[in-house]
C-alpha positions in Angstrom: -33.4 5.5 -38.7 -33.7 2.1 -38.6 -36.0 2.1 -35.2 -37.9 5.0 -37.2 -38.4 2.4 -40.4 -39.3 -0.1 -38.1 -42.3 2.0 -35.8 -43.9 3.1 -39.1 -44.0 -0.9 -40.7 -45.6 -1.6 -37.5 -47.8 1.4 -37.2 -48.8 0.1 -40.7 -49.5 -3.6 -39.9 -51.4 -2.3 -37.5 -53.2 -0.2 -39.4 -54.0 -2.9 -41.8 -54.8 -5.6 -40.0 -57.4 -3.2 -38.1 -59.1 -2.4 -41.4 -59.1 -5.8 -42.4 -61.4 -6.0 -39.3 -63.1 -3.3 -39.0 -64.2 -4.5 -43.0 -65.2 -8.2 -41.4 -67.4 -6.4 -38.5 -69.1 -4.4 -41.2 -69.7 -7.0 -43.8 -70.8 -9.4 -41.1 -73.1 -6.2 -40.3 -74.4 -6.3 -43.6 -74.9 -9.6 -43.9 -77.2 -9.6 -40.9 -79.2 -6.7 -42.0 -78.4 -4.5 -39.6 -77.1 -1.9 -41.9 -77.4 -1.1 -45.6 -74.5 -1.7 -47.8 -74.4 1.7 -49.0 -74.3 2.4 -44.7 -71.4 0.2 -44.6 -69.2 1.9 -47.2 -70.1 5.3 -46.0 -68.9 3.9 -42.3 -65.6 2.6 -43.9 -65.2 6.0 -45.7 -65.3 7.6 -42.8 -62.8 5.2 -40.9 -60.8 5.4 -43.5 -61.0 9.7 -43.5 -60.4 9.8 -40.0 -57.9 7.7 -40.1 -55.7 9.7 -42.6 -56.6 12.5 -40.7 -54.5 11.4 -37.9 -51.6 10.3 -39.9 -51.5 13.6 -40.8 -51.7 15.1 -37.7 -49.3 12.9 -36.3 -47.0 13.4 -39.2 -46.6 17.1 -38.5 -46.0 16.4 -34.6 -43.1 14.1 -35.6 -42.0 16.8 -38.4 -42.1 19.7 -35.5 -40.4 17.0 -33.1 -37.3 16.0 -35.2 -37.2 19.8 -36.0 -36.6 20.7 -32.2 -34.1 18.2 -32.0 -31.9 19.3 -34.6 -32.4 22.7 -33.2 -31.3 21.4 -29.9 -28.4 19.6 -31.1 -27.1 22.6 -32.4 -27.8 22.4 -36.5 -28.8 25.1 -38.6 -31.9 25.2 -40.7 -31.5 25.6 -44.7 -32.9 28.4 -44.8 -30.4 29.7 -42.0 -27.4 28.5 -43.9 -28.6 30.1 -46.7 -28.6 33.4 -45.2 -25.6 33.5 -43.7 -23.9 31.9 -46.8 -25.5 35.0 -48.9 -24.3 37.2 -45.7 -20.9 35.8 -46.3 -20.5 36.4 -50.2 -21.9 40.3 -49.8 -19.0 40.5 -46.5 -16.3 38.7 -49.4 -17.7 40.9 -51.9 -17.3 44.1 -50.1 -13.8 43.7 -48.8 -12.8 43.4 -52.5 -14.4 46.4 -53.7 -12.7 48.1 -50.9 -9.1 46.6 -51.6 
């Protein structure tokens, strides 16, 4: 877990520090005139869109990932415990009646 904490803080400083950037380029951009203010924050906006696009997608591909692994090392779902413990109560359930 630790390893996991430690990838996403540096995913994140990443993340950050290329914003912090990517704002410098642009307001350096506007400050030359070679786009528009409004330009600038419609680029960022879109950076910034895209950008929690992927987090999202990748998000889900971890999600499906740890998911396999589990699977893989032999653990059961919820849901799947759930069902078998509600399997087991109806089993209990009817050997009583039938005792």
């Amino acid at each position: 877990m630790s390893l996991l904490r430690k990838g996403f803080y540096l995913g994140l400083g990443a993340a950050i520090s290329g914003k912090e950037k990517f704002e410098k380029v642009l307001n350096e951009m506007v400050s030359k005139g070679e786009v528009s203010p409004k330009e600038a924050r419609e680029m960022m906006n879109s950076w910034v869109a895209k950008g929690e696009e992927k987090n999202s997608e990748w998000n889900e591909q971890a999600q499906a990932r740890m998911q396999e692994h589990v699977k893989e090392l032999g653990f059961v779902t919820r849901e799947e415990y759930e069902l078998l413990e509600a399997r087991l109560t109806r089993l209990e359930n009817q050997n009583k009646m039938d005792e």
